[in-house]
Biopython code that builds the backbone (N, CA, C, O; Angstrom):
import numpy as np
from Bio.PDB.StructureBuilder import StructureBuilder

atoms = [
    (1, "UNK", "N", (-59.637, 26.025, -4.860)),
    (1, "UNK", "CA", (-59.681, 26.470, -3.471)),
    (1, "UNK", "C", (-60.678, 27.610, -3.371)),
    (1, "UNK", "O", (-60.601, 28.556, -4.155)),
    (2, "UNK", "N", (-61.397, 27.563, -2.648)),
    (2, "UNK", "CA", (-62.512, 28.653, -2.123)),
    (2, "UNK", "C", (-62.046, 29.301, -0.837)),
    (2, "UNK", "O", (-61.904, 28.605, 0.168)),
    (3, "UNK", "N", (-61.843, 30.379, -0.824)),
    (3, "UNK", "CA", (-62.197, 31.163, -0.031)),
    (3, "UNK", "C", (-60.537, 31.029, 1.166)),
    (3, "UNK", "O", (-59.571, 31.686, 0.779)),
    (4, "UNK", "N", (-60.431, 30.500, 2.009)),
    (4, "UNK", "CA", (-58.895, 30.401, 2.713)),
    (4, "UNK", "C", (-58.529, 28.738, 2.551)),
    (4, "UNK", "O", (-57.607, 28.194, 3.159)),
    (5, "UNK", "N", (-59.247, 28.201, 1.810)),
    (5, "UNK", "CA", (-58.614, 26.541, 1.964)),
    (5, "UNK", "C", (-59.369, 25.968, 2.832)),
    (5, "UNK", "O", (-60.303, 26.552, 3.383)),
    (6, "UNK", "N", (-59.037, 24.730, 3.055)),
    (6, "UNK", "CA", (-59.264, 23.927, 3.880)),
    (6, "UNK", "C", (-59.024, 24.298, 5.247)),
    (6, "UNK", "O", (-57.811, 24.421, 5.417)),
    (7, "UNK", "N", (-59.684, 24.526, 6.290)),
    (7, "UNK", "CA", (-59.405, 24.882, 7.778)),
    (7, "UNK", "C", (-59.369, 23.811, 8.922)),
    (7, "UNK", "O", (-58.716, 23.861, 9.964)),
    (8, "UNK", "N", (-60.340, 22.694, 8.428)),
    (8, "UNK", "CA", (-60.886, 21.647, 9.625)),
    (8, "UNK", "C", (-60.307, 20.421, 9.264)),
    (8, "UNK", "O", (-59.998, 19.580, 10.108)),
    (9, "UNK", "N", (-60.146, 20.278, 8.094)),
    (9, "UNK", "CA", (-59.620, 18.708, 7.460)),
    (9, "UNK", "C", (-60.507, 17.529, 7.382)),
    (9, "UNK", "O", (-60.307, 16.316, 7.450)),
    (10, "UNK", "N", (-61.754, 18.416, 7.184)),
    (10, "UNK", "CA", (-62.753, 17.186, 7.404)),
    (10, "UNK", "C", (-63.445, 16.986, 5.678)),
    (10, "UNK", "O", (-64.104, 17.936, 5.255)),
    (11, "UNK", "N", (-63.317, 16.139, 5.049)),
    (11, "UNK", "CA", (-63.482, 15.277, 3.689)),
    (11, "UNK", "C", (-64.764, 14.866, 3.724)),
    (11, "UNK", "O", (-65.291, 14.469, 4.763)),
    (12, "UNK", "N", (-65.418, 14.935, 2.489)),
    (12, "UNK", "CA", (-66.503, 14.330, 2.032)),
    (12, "UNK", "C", (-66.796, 13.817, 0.510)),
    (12, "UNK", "O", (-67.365, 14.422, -0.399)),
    (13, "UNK", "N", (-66.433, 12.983, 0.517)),
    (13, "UNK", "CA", (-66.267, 12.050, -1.076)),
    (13, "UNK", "C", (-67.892, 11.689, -1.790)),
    (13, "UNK", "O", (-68.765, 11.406, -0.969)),
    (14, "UNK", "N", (-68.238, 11.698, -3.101)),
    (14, "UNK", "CA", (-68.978, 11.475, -3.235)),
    (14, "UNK", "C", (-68.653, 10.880, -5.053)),
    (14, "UNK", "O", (-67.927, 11.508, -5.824)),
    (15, "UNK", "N", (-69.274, 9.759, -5.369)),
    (15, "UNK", "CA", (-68.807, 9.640, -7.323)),
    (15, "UNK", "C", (-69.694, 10.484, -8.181)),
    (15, "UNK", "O", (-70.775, 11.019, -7.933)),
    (16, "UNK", "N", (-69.135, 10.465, -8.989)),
    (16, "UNK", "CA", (-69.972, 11.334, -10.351)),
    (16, "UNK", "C", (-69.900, 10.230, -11.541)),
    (16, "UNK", "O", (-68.843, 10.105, -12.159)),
    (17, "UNK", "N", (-71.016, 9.439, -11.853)),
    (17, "UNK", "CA", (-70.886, 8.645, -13.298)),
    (17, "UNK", "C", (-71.665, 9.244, -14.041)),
    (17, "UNK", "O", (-72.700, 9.878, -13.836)),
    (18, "UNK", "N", (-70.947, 8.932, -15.147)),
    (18, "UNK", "CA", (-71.190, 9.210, -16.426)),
    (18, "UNK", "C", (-71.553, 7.939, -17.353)),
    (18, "UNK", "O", (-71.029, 6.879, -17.010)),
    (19, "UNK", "N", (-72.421, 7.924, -18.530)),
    (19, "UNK", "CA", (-72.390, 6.708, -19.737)),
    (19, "UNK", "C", (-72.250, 7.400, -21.047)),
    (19, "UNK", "O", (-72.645, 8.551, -21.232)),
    (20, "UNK", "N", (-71.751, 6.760, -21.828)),
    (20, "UNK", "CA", (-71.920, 6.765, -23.017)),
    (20, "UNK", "C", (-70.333, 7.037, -23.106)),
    (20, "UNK", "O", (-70.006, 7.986, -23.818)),
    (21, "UNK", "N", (-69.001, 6.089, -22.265)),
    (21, "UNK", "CA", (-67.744, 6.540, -22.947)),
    (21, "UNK", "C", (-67.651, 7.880, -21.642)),
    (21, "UNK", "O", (-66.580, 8.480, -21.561)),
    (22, "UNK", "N", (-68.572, 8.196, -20.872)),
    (22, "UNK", "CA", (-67.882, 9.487, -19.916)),
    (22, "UNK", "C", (-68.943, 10.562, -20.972)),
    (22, "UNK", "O", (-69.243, 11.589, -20.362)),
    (23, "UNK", "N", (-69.374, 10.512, -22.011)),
    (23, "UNK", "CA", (-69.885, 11.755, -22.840)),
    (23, "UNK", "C", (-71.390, 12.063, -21.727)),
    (23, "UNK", "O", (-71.914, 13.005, -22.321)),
    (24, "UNK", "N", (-72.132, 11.818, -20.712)),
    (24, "UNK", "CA", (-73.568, 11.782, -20.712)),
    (24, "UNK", "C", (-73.020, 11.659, -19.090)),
    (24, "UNK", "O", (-72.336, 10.783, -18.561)),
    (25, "UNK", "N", (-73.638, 12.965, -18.510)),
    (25, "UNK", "CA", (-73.719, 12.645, -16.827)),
    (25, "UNK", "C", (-74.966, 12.167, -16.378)),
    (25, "UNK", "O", (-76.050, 12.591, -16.777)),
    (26, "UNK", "N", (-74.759, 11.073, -15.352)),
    (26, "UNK", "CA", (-75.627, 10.825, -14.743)),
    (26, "UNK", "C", (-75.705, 11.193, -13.117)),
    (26, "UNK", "O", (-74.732, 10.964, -12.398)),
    (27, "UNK", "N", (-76.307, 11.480, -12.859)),
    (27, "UNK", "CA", (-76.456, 12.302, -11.625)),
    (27, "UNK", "C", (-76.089, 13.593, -11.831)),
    (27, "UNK", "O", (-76.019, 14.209, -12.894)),
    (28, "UNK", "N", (-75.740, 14.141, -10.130)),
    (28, "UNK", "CA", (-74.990, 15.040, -10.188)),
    (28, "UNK", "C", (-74.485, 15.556, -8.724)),
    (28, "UNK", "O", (-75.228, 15.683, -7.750)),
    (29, "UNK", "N", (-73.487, 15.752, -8.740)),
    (29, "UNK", "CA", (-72.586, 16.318, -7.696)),
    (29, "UNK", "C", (-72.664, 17.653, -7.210)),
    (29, "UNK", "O", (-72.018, 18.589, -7.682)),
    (30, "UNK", "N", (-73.326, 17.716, -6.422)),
    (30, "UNK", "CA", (-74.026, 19.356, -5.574)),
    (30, "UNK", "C", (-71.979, 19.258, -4.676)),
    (30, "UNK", "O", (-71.486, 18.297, -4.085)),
    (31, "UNK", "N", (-71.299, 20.727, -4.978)),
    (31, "UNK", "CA", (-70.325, 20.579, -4.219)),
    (31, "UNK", "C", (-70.507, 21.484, -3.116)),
    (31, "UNK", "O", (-69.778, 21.416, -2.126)),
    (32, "UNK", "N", (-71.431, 22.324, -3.224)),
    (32, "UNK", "CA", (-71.589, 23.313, -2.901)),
    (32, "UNK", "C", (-72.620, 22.645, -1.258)),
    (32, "UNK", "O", (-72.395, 23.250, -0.210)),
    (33, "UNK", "N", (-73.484, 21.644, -1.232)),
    (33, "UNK", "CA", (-73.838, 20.730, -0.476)),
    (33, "UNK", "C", (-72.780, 20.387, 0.546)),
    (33, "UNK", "O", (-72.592, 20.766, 1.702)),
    (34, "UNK", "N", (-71.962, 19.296, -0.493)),
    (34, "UNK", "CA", (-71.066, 18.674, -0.100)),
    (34, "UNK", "C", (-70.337, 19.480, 0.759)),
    (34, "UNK", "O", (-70.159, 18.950, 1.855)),
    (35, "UNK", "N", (-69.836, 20.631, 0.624)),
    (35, "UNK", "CA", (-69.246, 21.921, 1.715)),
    (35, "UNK", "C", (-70.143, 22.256, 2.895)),
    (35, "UNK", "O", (-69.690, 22.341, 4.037)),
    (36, "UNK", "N", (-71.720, 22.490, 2.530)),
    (36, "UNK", "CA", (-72.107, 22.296, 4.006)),
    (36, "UNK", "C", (-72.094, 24.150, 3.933)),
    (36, "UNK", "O", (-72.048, 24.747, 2.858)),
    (37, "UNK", "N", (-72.151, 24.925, 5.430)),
    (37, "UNK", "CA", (-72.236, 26.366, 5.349)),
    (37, "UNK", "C", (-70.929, 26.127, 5.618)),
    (37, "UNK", "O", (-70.812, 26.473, 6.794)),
    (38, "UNK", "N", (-69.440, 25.582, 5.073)),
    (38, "UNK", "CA", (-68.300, 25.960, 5.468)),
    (38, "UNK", "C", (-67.936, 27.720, 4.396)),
    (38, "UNK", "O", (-68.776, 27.923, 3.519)),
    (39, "UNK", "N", (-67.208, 28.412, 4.474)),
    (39, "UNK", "CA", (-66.832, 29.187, 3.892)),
    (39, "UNK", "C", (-65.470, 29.416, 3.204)),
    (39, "UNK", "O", (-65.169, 30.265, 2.365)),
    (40, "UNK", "N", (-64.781, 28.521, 3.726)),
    (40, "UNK", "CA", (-63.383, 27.982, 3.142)),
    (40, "UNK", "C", (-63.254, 26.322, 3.264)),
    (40, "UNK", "O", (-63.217, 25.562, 4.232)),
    (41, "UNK", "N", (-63.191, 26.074, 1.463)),
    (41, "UNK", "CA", (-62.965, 24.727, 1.891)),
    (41, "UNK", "C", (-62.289, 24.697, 0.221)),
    (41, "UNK", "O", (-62.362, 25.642, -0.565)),
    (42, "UNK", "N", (-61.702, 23.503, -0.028)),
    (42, "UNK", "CA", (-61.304, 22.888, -1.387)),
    (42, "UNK", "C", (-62.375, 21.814, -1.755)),
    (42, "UNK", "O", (-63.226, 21.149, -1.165)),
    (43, "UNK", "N", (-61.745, 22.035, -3.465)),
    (43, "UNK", "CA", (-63.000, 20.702, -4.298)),
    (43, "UNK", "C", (-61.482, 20.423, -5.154)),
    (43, "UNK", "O", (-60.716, 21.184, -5.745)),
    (44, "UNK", "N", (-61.477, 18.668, -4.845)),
    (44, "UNK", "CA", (-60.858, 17.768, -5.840)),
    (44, "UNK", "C", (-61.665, 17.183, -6.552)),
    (44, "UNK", "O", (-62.797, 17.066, -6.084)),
    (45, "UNK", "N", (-61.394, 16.612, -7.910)),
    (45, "UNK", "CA", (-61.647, 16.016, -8.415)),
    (45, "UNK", "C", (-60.563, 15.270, -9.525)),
    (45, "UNK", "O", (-59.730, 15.862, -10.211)),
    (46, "UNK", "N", (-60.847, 13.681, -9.488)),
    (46, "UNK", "CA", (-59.837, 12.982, -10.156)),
    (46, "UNK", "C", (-60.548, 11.775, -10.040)),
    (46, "UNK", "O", (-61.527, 11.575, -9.321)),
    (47, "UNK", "N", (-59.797, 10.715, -11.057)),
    (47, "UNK", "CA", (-59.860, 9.481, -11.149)),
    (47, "UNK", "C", (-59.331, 8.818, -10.698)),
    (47, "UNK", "O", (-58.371, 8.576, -11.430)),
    (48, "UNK", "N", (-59.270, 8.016, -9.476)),
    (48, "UNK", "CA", (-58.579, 7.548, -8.840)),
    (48, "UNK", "C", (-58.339, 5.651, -9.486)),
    (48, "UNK", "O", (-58.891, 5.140, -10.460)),
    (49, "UNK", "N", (-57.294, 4.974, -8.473)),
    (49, "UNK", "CA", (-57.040, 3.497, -9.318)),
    (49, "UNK", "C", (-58.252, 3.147, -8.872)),
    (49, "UNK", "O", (-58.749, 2.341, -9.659)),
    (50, "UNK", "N", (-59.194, 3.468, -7.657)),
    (50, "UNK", "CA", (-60.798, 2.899, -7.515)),
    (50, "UNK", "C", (-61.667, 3.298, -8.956)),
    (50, "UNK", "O", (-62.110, 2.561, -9.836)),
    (51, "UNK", "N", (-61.700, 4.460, -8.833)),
    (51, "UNK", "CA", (-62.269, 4.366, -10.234)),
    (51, "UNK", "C", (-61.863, 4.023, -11.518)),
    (51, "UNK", "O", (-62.715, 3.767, -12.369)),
    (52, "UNK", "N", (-60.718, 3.984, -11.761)),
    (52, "UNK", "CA", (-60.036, 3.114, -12.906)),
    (52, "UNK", "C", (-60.571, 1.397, -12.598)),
    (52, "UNK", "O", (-61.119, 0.861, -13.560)),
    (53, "UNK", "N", (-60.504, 1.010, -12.006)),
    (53, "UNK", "CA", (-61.098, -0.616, -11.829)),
    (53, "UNK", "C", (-62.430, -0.560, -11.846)),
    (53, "UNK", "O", (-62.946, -1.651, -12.088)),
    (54, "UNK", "N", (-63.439, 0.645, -11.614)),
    (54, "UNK", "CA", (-64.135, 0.232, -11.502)),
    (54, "UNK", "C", (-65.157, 0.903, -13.045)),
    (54, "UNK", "O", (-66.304, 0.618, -13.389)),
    (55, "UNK", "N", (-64.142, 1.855, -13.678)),
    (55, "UNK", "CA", (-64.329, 1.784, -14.862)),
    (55, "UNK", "C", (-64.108, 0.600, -16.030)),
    (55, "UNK", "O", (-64.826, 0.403, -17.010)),
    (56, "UNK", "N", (-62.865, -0.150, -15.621)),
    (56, "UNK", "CA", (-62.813, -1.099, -16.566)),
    (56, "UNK", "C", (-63.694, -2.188, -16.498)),
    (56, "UNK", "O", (-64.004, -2.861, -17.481)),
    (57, "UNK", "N", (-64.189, -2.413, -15.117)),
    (57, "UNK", "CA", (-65.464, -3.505, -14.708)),
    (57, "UNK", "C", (-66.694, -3.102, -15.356)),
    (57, "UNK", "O", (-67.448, -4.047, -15.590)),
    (58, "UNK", "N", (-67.188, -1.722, -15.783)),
    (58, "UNK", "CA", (-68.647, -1.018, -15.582)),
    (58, "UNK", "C", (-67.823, -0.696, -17.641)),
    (58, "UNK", "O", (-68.719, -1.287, -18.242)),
    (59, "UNK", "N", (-67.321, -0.443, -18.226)),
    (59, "UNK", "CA", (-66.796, -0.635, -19.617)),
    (59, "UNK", "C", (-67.436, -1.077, -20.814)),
    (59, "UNK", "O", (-67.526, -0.636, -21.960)),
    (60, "UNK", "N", (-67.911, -2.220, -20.119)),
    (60, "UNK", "CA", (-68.400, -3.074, -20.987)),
    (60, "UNK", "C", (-70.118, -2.285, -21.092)),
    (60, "UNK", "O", (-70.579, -2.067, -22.212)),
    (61, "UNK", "N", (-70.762, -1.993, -20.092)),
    (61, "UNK", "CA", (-71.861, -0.737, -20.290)),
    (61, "UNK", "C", (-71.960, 0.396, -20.204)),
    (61, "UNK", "O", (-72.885, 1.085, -19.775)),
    (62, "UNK", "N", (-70.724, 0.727, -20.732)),
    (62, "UNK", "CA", (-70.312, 2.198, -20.743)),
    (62, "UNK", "C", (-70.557, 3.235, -19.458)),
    (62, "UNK", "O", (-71.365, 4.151, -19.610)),
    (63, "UNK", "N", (-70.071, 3.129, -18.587)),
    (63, "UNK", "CA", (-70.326, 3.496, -17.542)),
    (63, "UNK", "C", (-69.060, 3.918, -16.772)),
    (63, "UNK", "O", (-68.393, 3.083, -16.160)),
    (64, "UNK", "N", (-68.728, 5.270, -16.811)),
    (64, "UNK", "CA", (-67.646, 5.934, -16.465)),
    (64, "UNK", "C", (-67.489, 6.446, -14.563)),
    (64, "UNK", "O", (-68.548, 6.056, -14.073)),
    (65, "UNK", "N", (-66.992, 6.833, -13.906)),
    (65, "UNK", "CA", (-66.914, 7.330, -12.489)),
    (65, "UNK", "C", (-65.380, 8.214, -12.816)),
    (65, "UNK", "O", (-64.401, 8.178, -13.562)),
    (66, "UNK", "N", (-66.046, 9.101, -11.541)),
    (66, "UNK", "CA", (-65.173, 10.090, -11.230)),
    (66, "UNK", "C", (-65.238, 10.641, -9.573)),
    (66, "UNK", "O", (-66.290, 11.100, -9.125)),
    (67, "UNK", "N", (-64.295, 10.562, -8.939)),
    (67, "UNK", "CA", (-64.149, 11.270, -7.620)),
    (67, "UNK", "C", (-64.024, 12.500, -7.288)),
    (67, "UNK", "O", (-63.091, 13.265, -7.528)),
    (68, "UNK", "N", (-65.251, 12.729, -6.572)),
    (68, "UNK", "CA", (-65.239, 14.395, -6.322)),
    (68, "UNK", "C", (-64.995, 14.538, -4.720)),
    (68, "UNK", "O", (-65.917, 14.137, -4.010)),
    (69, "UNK", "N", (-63.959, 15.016, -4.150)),
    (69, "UNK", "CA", (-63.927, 15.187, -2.775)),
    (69, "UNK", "C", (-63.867, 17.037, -2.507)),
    (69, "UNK", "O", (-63.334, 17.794, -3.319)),
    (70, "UNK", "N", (-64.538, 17.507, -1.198)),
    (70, "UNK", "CA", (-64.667, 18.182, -0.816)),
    (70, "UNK", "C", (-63.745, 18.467, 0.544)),
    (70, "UNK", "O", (-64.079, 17.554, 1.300)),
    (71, "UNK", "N", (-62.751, 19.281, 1.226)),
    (71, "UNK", "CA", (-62.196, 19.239, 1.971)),
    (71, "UNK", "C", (-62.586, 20.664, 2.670)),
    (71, "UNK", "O", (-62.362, 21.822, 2.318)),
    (72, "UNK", "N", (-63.346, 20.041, 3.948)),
    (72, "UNK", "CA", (-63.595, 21.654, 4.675)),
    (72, "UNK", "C", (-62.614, 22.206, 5.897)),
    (72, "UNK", "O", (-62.802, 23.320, 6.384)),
]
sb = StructureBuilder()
sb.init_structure("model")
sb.init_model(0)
sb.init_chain("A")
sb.init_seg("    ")
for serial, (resi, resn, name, xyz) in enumerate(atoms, 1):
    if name == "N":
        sb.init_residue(resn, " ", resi, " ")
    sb.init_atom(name, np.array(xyz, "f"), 0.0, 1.0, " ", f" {name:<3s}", serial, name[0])
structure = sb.get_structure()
């Protein structure tokens, strides 16, 4: 949580993959973007059952995901 929390309830999701097993990021997740000039907002991050399926599909080329949501 940054700053007083979440105030507006407005979400912005974005993935973060990784290869090599999750060891090697590819891309990258600006959260600080993703917030926008809010001054209170939250950052989740988790694996959701979307990314669990869509890890076991992407597996076979090592190709990991992760959900990063932003709540302003």
């Amino acid at each position: 949580i940054v700053g007083n929390g979440p105030q507006t309830g407005i979400k912005v999701e974005r993935k973060q993959w990784y290869a090599l097993w999750g060891l090697v990021p590819v891309g990258f997740v600006d959260t600080k973007e993703l917030a926008g000039d809010a001054k209170d907002y939250e950052i989740y991050t988790r694996q959701n059952a979307g990314d669990f399926f869509l890890n076991l599909l992407t597996g076979i080329v090592t190709f990991q995901s992760r959900t990063v949501t932003v709540t302003k």
